[in-house]
C-alpha positions in Angstrom: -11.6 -26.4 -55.1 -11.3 -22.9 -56.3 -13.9 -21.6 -54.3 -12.3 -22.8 -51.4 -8.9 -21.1 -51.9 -10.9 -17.8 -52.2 -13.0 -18.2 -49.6 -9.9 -19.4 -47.1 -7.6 -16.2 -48.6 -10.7 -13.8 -47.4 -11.2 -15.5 -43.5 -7.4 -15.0 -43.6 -7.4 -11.7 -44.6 -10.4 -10.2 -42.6 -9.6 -12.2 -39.6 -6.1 -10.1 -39.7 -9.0 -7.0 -39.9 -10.3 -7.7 -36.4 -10.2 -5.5 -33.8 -10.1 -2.7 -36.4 -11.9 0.5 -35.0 -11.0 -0.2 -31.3 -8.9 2.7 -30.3 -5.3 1.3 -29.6 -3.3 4.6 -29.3 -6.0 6.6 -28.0 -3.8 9.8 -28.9 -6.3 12.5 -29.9 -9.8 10.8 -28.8 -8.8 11.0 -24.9 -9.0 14.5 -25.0 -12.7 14.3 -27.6 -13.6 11.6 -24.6 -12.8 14.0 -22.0 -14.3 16.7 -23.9 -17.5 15.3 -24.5 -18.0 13.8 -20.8 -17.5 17.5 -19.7 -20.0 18.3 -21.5 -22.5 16.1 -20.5 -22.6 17.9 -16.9 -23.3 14.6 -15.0 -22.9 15.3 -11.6 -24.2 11.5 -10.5 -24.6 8.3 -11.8 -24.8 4.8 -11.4 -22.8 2.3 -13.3 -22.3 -1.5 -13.5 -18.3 -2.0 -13.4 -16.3 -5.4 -14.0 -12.8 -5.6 -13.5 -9.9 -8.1 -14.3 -7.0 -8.4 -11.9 -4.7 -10.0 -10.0 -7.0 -9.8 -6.7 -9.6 -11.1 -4.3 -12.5 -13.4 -6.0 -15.2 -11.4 -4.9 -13.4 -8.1 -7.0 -14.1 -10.1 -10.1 -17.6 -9.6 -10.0 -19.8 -7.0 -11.5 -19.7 -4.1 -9.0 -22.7 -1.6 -9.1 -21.1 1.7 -8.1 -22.9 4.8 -7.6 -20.9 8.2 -7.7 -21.9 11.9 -6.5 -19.8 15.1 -7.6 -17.0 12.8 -8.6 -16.9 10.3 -5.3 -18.2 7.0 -4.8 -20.9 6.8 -2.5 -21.8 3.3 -2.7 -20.5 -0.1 -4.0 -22.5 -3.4 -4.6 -21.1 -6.7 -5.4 -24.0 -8.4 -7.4 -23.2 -11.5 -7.3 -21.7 -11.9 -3.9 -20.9 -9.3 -0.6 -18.0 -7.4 -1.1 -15.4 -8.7 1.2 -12.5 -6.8 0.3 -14.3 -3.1 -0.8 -10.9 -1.5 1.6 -8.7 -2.8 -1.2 -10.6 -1.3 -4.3 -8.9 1.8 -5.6 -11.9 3.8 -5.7 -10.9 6.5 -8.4 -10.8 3.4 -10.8 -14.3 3.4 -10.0 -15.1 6.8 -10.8 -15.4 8.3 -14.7 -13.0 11.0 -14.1 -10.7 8.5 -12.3 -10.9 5.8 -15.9 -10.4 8.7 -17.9 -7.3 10.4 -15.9 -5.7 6.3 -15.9 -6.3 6.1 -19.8 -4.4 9.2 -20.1 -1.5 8.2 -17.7 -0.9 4.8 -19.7 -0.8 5.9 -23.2 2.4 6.9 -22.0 3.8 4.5 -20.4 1.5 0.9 -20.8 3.2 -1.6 -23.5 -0.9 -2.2 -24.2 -3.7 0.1 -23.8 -7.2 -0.8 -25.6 -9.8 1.7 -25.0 -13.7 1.2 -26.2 -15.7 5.0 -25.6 -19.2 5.2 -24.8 -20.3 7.4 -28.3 -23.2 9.4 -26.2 -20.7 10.3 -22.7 -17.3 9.7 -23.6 -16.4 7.5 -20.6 -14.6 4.3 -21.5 -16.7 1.3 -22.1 -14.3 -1.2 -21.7 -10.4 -0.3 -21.2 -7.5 -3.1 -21.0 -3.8 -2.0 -19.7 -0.5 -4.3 -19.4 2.7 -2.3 -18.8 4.4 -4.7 -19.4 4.4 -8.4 -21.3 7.2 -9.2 -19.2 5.9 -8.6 -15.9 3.1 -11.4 -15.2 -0.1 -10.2 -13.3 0.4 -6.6 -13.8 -2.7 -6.4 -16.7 -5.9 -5.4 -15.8 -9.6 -4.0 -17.4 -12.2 -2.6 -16.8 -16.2 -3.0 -18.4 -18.8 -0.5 -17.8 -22.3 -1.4 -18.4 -25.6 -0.1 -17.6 -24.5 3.5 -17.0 -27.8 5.9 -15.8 -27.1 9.6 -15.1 -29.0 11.6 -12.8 
């Protein structure tokens, strides 16, 4: 029976450990994040995006988006045509454009949760609600296989 207590007390305990090491206030590793993306020099890429929000079906699909000098060139749905590409705010889609929104919310967003890649800097996965009050205003991003040219 002992052994059973113990081994309840530690789930407990480390389950209240989870999500340790994810950037919640990401006062101080923006600007490293920024820093080291800078560094890198990457003047195009290719990434795989997926996004949550309150829009269009086919916008909750894994995008790739290819980017030059700082503007996106191309987007592909991959699992479906883009129907609504007019409606995507494109500097979401850009590096620079996460980065600049990651610095804009830790201001102002009731919840910001920001993932860095270690190698770039860019942010891996990034989640945002302003506000627990307002319903559909929450939305994140998840960037996957990232190639630089």
């Amino acid at each position: 029976m002992k052994p059973m207590v113990v081994a309840v007390t530690l789930a407990v305990l480390l389950g209240g450990c989870a999500g340790a090491g994810k950037d919640v206030s990401p006062a101080g590793s923006i600007e490293e994040a920024k820093a080291l993306w800078q560094s890198r020099g990457v003047m195009g890429y290719e990434v795989t995006i997926e996004q949550t929000c309150f829009c269009p079906p086919d916008l909750l699909q894994p995008m790739r988006v290819t980017v030059r000098e700082g503007k996106v060139i191309d987007i592909e749905g991959l699992e479906q045509p883009l129907n609504h590409p007019d409606i995507l705010d494109e500097r979401r889609l850009t590096i620079e454009g996460l980065l600049d929104l990651v610095e804009q919310a830790r201001g102002s967003a009731d919840k910001l949760l920001v993932e860095y890649d270690p190698h770039y800097g860019f942010p891996a996965s990034l989640e945002v609600d302003y506000s627990p009050f307002i319903a559909d205003d929450e939305f994140s991003y998840r960037l996957t296989d990232f190639q630089a040219y």
